[in-house]
C-alpha positions in Angstrom: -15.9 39.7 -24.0 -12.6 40.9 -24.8 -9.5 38.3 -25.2 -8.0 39.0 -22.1 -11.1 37.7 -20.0 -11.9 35.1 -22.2 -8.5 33.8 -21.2 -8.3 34.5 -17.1 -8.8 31.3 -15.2 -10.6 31.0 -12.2 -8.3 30.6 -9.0 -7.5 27.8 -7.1 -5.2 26.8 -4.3 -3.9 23.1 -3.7 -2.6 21.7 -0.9 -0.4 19.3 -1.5 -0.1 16.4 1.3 3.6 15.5 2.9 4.6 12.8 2.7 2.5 11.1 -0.4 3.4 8.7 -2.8 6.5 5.9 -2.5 7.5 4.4 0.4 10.7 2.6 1.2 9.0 -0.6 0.5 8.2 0.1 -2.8 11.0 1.8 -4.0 12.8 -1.6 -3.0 10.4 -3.7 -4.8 10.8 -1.2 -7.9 14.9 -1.3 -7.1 14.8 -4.9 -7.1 12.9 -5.5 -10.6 14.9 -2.5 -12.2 18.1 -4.0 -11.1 17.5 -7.5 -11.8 17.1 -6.6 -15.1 20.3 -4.9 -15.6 22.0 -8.1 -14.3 20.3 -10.9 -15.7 19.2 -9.0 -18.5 15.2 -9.3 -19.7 12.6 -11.3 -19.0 12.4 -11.0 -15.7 9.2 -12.4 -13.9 7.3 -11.1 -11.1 4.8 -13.1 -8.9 1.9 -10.3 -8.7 2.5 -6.6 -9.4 5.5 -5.7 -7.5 3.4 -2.7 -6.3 -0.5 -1.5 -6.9 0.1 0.5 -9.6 -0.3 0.5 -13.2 1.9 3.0 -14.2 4.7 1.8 -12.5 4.0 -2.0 -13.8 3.2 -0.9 -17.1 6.7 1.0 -16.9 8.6 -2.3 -15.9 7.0 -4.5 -18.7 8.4 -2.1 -21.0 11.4 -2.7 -19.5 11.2 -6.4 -19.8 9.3 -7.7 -16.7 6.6 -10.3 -17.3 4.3 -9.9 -14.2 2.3 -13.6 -13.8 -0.1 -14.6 -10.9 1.2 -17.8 -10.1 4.4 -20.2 -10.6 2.6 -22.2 -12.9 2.9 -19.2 -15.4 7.0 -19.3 -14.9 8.8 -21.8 -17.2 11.8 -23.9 -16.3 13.9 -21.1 -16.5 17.1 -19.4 -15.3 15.2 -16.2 -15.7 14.7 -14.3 -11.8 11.1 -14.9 -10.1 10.6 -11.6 -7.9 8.2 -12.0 -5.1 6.1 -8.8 -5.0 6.4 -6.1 -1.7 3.3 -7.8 -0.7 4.7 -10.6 0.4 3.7 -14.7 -0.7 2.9 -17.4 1.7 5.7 -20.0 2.3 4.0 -22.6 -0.1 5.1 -20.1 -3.2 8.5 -20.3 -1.9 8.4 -24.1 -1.4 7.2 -24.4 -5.1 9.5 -21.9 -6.2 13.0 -23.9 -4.3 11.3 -27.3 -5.7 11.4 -26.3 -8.9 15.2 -24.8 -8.7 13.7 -21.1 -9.9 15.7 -18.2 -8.7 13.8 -16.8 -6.7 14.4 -12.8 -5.1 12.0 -11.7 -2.2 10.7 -7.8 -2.3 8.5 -8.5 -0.1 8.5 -5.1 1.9 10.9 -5.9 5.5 7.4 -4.5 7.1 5.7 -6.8 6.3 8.1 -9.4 7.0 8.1 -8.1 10.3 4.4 -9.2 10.5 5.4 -12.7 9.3 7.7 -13.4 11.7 5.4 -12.0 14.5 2.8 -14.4 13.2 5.4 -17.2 13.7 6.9 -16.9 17.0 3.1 -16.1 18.4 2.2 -19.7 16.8 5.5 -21.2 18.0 4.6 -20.1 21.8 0.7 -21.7 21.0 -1.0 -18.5 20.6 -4.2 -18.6 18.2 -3.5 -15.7 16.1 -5.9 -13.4 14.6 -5.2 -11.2 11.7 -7.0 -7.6 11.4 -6.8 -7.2 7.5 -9.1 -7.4 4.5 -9.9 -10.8 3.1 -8.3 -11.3 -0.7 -5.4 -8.7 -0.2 -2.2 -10.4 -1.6 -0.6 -9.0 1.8 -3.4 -10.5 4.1 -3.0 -14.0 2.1 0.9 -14.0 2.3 0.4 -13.5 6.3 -1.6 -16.1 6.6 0.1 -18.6 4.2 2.9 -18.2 7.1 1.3 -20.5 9.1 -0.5 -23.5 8.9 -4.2 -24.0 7.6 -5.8 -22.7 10.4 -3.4 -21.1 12.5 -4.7 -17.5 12.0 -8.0 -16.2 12.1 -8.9 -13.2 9.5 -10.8 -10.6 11.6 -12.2 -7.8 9.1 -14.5 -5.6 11.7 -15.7 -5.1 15.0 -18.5 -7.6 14.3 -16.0 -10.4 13.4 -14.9 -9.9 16.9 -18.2 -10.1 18.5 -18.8 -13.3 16.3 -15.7 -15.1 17.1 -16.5 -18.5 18.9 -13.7 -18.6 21.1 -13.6 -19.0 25.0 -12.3 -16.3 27.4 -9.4 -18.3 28.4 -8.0 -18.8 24.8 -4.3 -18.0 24.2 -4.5 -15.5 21.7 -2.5 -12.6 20.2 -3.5 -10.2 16.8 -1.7 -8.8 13.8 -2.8 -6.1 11.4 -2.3 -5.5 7.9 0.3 -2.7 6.9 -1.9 -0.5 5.2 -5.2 -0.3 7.0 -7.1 2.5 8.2 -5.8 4.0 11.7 -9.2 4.5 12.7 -11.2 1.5 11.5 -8.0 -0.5 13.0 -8.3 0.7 16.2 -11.5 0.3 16.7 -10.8 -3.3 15.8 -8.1 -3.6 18.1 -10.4 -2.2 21.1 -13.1 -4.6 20.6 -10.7 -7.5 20.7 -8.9 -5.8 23.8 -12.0 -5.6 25.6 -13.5 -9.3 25.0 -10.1 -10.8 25.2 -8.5 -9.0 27.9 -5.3 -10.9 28.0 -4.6 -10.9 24.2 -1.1 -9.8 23.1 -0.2 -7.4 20.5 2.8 -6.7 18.9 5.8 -5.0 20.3 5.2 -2.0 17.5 2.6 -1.4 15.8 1.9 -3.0 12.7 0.6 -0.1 10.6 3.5 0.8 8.5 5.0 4.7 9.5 4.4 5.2 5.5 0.4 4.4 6.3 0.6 6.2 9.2 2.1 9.4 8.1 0.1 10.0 4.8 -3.1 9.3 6.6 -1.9 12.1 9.1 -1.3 14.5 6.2 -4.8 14.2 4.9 -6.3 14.4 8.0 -4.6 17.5 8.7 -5.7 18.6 4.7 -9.0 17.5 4.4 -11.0 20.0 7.1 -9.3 23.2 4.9 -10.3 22.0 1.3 -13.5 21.7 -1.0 -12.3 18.4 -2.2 -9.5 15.6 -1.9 -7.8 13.6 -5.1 -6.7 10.6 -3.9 -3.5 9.2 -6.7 -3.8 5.9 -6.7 -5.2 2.4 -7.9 -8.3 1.0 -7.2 -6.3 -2.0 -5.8 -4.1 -0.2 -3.6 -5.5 -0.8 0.1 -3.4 2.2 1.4 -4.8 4.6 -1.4 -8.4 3.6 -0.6 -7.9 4.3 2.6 -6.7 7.4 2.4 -9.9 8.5 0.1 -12.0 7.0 3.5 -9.9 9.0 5.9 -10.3 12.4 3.7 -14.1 11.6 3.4 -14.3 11.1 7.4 -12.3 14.0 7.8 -15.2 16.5 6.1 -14.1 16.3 2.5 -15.4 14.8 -0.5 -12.7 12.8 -2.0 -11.8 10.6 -5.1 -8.9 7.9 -6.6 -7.8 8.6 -9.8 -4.9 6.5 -11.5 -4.2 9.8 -13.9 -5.1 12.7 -15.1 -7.4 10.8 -17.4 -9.9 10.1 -14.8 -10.5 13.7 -13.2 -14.0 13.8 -13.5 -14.5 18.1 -14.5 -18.2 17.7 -13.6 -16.6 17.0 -9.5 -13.4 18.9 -9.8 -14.2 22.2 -11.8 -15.5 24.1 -9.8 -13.7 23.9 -6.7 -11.4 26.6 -5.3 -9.4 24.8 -2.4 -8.2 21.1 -3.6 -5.8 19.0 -1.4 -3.8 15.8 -3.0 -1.9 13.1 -2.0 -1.0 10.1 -3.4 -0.8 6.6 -2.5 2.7 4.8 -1.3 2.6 3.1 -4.4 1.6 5.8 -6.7 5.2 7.5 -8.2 5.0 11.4 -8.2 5.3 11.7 -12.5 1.4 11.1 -12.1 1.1 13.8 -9.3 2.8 16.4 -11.4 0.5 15.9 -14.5 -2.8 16.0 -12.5 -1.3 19.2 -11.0 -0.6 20.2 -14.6 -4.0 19.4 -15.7 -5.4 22.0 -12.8 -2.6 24.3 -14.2 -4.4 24.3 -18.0 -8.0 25.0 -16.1 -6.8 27.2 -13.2 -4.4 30.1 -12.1 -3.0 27.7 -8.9 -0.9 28.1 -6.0 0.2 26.0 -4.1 0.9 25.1 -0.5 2.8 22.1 0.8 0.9 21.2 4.2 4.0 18.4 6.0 2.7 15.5 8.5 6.1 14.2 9.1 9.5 13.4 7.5 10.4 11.0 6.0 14.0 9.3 6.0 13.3 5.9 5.5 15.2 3.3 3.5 16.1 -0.4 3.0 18.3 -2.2 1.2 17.8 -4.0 -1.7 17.0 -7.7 -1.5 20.2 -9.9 -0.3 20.4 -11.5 -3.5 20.9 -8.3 -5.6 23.0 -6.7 -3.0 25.9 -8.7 -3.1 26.3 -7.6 -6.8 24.8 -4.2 -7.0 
């Protein structure tokens, strides 16, 4: 073999989802921390990572943010608390204004749009029921809106047939920002069709970030060999957009880097689609695209679901001084 062959690499064309990675929740979040700490100076604390990902939190500790799990971490300090773009329930903010912290809300103004849903649905004596996955820091700030008891979690359609509620109940739903289209819908029918006068809310819940990346994958995964998910394992948006690309006819898998391709999966394809998740910052994209670049001779196509022009301003506290 000759030099010249030994070097040629086998070809292989991505296409590249649009849009993927940040939303305009999470930039805010990110704004927020980034630019508390250029006014207050460091540390800085941060009730949960500000977003699902480890690069990006990793990034800000460097910076000087000190990411704790609950209040009880925090000391008596004049330091910021930044509430993560997952949103907390209203007994961390009670704890936070009893104990005089200053405290800055990221929480993304999507999800506070579920919040306050949730509220005026309890205030006009609905039951509420929450489509969402049980744990998820976003799914626990919803419900901590409300008293104990208030909302009902409803993960699948089999919750729904479970639910010991009579016809006549006064109900109305909520969803999670980041679920599945699919495996929400499906909810939201089986709840429509036992509970017929249910109410919903005036726009759908699913974030247009959600929405619009799972739209790009399902429009990438029928053309492809495989689909690389950029994301982290916690990120609910990211896993479900590995679940819609595998529905869609495509094996796919989440990787936080580079670091994770797995070769064995990955080497020998010849039509790769990625996206990345909304928390998932487009440094890591460009390396794992690099990565293919040391294996492969790649082209690449950018395949567009929507566009994106979304934004919102950084938390009030911050913006009176920004």
């Amino acid at each position: 073999m000759n030099p010249q062959s030994r070097n040629e690499k086998p070809p292989l064309k991505i296409l590249l989802c649009s849009p993927r990675g940040f939303c305009a929740g999470v930039v805010r979040a990110i704004d927020a921390v980034e630019r508390a700490l250029a006014v207050y100076g460091a540390p800085v604390y941060v009730r949960h990572e500000i977003v699902h990902n480890r690069y990006v939190v990793e990034a800000l500790k460097a910076k000087g943010a000190i990411f704790v799990e609950a209040l009880a971490e925090v000391p008596n300090t004049e330091a910021p608390v930044i509430f993560s773009a997952h949103g907390v329930p209203k007994s961390v903010s009670a704890e936070a204004a009893g104990r005089n912290l200053l405290a800055i809300d990221a929480t993304c103004p999507l999800v506070t749009k579920v919040h306050r849903e949730a509220e005026i649905h309890h205030r006009r004596g609905r039951r509420v029921l929450l489509v969402g996955h049980a744990g998820h820091p976003e799914v626990v700030g919803t419900m901590g809106q409300l008293p104990e008891g208030a909302v009902m979690l409803i993960e699948s359609v089999a919750d729904v047939e479970a639910l010991a509620l009579g016809e006549e109940e006064n109900l109305a739903y909520a969803t999670q920002t980041t679920l599945s289209l699919d495996d929400s819908q499906e909810v939201i029918g089986a709840l429509t069709k036992r509970f017929p006068n249910i109410v919903g809310p005036h726009k759908e819940d699913i974030c247009y970030a959600t929405t619009n990346r799972q739209a790009a994958v399902k429009r990438v995964a029928p053309q492809v060999d495989a689909v690389l998910v950029v994301g982290s394992p916690n990120s609910s948006n990211s896993q479900r957009l590995r679940e819609v690309a595998e529905r869609s006819g495509a094996p796919a898998r989440l990787v936080q880097g580079r670091s994770e391709i797995d070769w064995k999966v990955f080497g020998s394809v010849r039509r790769l689609g990625i996206t990345a998740g909304a928390s998932a910052p487009e440094v890591l994209v460009e390396e794992i695209m690099d990565a293919f670049a040391e294996r492969f001779e790649i082209t690449v196509e950018t395949i567009s679901a929507a566009d994106e022009n979304v934004s919102f301003p950084l938390p009030r506290e911050l913006r009176a001084i920004a």
